[in-house]
C-alpha positions in Angstrom: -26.9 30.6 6.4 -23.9 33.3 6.4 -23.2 35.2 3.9 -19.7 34.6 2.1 -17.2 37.2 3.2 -15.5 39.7 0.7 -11.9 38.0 2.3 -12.9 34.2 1.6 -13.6 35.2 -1.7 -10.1 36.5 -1.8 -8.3 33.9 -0.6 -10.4 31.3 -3.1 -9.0 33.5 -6.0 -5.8 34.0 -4.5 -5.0 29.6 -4.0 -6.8 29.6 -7.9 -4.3 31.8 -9.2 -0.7 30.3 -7.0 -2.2 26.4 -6.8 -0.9 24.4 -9.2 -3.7 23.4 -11.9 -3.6 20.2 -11.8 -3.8 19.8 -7.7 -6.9 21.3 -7.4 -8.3 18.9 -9.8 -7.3 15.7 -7.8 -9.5 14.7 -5.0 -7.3 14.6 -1.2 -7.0 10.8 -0.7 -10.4 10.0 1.7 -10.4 7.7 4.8 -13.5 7.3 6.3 -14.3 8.2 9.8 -14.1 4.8 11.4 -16.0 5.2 15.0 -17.6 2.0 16.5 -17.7 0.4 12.4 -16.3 -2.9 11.7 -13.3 -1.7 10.1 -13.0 -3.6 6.6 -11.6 -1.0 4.3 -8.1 -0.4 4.8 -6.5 -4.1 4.7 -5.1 -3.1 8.3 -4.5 -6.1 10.7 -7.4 -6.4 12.9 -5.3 -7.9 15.8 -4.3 -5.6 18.1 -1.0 -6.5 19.9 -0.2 -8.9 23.1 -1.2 -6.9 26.5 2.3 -8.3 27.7 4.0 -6.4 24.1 1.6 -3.9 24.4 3.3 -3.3 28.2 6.5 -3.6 27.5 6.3 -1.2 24.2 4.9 1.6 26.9 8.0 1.5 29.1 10.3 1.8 26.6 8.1 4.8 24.7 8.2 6.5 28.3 12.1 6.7 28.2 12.3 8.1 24.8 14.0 11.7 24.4 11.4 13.4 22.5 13.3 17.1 23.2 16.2 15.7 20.9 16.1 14.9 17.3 16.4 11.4 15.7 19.9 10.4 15.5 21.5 10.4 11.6 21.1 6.3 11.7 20.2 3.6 13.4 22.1 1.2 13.0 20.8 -1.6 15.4 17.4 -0.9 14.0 18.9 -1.5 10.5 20.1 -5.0 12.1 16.5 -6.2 13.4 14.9 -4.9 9.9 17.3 -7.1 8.6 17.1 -10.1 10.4 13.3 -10.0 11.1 12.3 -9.6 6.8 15.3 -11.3 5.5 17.3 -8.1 3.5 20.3 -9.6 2.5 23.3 -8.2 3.9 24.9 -6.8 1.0 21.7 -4.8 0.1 21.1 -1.3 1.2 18.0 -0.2 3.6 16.7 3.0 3.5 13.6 3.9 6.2 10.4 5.7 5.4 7.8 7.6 6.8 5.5 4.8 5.7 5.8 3.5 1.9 4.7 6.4 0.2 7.1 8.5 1.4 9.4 5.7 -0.6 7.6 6.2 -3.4 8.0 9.8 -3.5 11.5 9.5 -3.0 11.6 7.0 -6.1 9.7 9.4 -8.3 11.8 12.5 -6.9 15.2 11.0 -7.4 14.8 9.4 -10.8 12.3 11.3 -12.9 13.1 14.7 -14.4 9.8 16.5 -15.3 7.8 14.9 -18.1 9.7 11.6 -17.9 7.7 8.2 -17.1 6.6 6.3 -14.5 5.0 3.3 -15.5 2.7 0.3 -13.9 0.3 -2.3 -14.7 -2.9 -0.9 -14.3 -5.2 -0.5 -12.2 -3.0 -0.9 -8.9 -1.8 0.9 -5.9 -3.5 4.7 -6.3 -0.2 6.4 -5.0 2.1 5.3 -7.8 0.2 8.1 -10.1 0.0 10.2 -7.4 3.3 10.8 -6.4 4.0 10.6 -10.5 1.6 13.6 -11.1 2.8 15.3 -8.0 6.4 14.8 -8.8 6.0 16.7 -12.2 6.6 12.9 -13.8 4.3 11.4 -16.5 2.2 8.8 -15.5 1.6 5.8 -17.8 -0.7 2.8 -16.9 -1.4 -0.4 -18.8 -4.1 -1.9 -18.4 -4.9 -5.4 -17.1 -6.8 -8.0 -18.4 -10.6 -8.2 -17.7 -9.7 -10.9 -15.1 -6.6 -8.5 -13.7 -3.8 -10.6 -14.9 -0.9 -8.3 -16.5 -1.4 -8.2 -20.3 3.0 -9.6 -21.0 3.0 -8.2 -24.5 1.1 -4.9 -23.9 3.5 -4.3 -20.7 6.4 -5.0 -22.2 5.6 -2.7 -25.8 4.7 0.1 -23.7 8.0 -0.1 -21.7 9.3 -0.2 -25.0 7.5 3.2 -26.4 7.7 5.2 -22.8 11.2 4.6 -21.8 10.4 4.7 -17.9 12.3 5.7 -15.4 10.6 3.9 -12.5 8.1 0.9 -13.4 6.0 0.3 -10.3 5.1 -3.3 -9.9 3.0 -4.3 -6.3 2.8 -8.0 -5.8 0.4 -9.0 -5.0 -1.6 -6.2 -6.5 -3.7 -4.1 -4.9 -6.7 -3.5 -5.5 -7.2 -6.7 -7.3 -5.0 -8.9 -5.3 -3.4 -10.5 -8.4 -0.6 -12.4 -8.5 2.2 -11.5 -10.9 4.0 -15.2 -12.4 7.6 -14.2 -12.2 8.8 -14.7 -15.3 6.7 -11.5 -16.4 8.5 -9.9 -13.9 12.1 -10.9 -14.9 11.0 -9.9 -18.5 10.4 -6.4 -17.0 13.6 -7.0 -15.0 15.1 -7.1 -18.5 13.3 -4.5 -20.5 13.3 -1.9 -18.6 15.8 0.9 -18.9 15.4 2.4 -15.6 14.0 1.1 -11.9 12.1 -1.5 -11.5 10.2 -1.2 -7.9 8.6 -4.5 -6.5 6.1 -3.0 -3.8 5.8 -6.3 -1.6 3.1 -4.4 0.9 1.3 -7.7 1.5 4.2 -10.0 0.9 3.3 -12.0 4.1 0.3 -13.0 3.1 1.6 -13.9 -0.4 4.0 -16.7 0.3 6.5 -15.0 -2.3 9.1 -12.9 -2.6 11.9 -11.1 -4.5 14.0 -10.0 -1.3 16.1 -12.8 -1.9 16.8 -12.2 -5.4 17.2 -8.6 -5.0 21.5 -8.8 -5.6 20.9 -10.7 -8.6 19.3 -7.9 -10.4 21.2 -4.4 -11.0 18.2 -2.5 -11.7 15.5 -4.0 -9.0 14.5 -3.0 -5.3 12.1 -4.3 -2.9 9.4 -1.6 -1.2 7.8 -2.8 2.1 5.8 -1.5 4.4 4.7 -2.9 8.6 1.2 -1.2 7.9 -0.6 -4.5 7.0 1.4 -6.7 9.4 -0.4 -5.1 12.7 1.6 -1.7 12.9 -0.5 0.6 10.9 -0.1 3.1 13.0 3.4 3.2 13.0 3.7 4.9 9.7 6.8 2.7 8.5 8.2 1.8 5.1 11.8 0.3 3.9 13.6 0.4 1.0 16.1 -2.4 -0.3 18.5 -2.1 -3.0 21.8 -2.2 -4.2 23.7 0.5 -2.1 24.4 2.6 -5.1 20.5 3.0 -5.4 19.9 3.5 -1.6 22.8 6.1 -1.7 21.3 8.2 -4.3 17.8 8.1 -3.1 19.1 8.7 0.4 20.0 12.2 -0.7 16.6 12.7 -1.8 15.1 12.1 2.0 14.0 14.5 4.7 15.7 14.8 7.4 14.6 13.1 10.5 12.2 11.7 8.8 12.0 8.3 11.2 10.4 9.8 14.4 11.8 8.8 17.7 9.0 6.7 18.8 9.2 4.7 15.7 12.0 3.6 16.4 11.9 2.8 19.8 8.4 1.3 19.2 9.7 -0.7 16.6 12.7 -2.1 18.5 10.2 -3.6 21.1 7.9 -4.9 18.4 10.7 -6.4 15.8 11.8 -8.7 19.3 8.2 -9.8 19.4 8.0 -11.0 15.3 7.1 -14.1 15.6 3.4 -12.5 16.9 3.3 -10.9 13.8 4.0 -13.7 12.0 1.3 -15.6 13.2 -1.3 -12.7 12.8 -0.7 -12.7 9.2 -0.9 -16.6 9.1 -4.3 -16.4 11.4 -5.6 -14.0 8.3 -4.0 -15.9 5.6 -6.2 -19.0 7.2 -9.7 -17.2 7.1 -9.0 -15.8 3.4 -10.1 -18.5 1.4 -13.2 -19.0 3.6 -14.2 -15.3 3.6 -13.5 -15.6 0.0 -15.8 -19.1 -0.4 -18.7 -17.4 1.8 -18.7 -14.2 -0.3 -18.9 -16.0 -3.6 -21.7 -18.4 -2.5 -24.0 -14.9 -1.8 -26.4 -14.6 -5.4 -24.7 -12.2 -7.2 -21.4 -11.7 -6.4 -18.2 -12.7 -8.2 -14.9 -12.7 -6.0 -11.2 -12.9 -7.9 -8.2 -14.3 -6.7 -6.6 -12.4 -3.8 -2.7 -13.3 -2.4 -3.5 -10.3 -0.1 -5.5 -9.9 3.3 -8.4 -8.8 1.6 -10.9 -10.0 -0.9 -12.0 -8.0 -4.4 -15.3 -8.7 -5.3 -17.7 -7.6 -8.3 -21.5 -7.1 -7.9 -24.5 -5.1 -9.2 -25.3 -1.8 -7.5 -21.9 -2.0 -6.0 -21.9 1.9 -4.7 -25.4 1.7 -3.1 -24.4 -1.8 -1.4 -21.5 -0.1 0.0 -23.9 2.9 1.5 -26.2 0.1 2.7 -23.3 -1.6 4.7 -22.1 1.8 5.8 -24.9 2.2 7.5 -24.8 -1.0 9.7 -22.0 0.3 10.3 -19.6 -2.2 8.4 -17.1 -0.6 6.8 -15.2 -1.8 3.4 -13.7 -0.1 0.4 -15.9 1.4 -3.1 -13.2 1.4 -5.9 -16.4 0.3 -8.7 -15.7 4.2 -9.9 -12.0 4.4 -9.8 -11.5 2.6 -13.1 -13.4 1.4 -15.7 -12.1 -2.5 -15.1 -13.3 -1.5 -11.4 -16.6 -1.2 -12.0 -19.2 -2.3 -9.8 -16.2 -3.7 -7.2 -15.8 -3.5 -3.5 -12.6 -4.6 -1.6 -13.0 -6.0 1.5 -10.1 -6.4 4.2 -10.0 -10.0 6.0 -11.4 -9.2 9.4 -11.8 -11.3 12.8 -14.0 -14.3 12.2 -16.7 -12.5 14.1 -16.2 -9.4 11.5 -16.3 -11.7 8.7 -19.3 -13.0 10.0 -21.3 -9.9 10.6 -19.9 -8.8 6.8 -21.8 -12.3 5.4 -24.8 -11.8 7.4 -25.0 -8.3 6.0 -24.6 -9.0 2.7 -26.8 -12.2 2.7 -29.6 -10.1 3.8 -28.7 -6.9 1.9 -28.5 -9.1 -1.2 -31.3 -11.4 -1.1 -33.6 -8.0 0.1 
């Protein structure tokens, strides 16, 4: 083994000394080197797309510019967004470099150092993130033992903390709860700043707020196409009233839409109805995956109006090596937080990846 060199040592005391404290105590966020594994971890759609979309997405990526910048806006790209999710037209858009670029831009825009960002809690990882990262305080309150939102605990702690931006993703993840919305129109009304609904898995939900969105002067909707099939895309939106999307507009990077997003999306947005019935195809195998998974001795599964399943059982950590190892991949959160514990998240796969998950398990559990 070499020995450490006088200069490593240098720099190591040279990033303690200029790093900020508190970044070198969080942990980079992991993703797990995927290979030949069934890929259950990431609640990414396990469809890939039509060879003939697939085909016609290539020519039109061939004719992009790439030696030019992104233009300033895109306006017929801001038409399909429209039209294919159903943003009202009176509503702003704004585009991201996935969702939690969105979110940083929230945090950024809104919170001075020291003010709040609050959420329910435990939910989407990034919303404390980009709080802590942003020099904002996070606060979380926390759900019920079943992962319902506690109405009186939420609301007094909006009450104490003041927030700037509360943070609410329906359906949740990791739990895949639910929200009723008449919490969230008393949140709507309680809260003194903005009140973000991250709709990331809206399609499989059957809900939304995108319609109400005018109706309320102090709500936007945060989406994302990761879990629709475009995952690789790295797209987010914003929508809001325009005198939201015009101040956090000044917060974003330039350029900050590539130009093969866009192009890629163009082709893709024409093609929505494929999308559509991806998310429906998954919607379908839920409950079954969900059924199968609770039938196995041992295992408790909660509600889920995602694409993926939370489920509670004993030795969670060292059933989720054990699966790792047959190379089935799904996601450990039973250390994250305490109402966590002993829970793996599993995305909805093909019906042959489901399968191979059950057979796994069954044989894992009942060894």
């Amino acid at each position: 083994m070499n020995a450490p060199r006088p200069a490593d040592a240098r720099v190591r005391q040279c990033v303690q000394r200029t790093v900020r404290a508190d970044v070198q105590a969080l942990r980079a966020y992991a993703v797990a080197p995927a290979g030949d594994c069934i890929k259950l971890d990431a609640m990414e759609c396990p469809y890939p797309l039509p060879a003939p979309v697939r085909a016609e997405l290539a020519q039109a990526l061939a004719q992009v510019d790439i030696h030019r910048y992104p233009a300033a806006s895109n306006a017929a790209l801001q038409a399909q967004v429209r039209q294919a999710f159903g943003v009202p037209q009176q509503a702003g858009l704004l585009f991201g470099n996935g969702s939690d670029e969105l979110i940083h831009l929230l945090v950024q825009t809104c919170c001075a150092p020291g003010e709040a960002v609050l959420s329910p809690w435990p939910s989407f990882v990034y919303f404390e993130m980009a709080a802590r990262l942003d020099h904002a305080r996070f606060v979380g309150v926390p759900l019920t033992a079943d992962f319902q939102i506690d109405p009186q605990a939420l609301l007094a702690a909006i009450a104490r903390e003041q927030p700037k931006v509360v943070f609410l993703a329906v359906p949740n993840n990791p739990t895949g709860s639910l929200w009723p919305d008449e919490v969230i129109e008393q949140v709507l009304q309680a809260a003194p700043g903005l009140v973000v609904v991250d709709e990331a898995y809206q399609p499989f939900a059957g809900r939304s707020w995108m319609p109400r969105l005018m109706e309320h002067p102090n709500l936007v909707v945060l989406r994302t196409v990761s879990k629709i099939g475009l995952a690789g895309l790295r797209f987010g939106y914003l929508a809001g009233h325009p005198a939201w999307v015009a101040e956090l507009d000044k917060a974003r990077p330039p350029y900050n839409i590539d130009l093969l997003t866009q192009a890629a999306l163009t082709v893709v947005l024409r093609h929505k109805a494929v999308l559509d019935e991806q998310a429906a195809r998954l919607v379908a195998d839920r409950e079954p995956l969900a059924r199968a998974l609770a039938a196995l001795p041992g295992v408790t599964v909660f509600p889920s109006a995602g694409n993926f399943v939370l489920l509670r059982v004993a030795g969670a950590q060292a059933l989720h090596r054990a699966l790792a190892a047959r190379r089935i991949l799904v996601r450990d959160f039973s250390s994250a937080h305490p109402l966590l514990a002993d829970c793996l998240r599993v995305s909805v796969g093909t019906p042959d990846e489901n399968a191979a998950l059950l057979a796994a398990l069954q044989d894992l559990l009942n060894a």
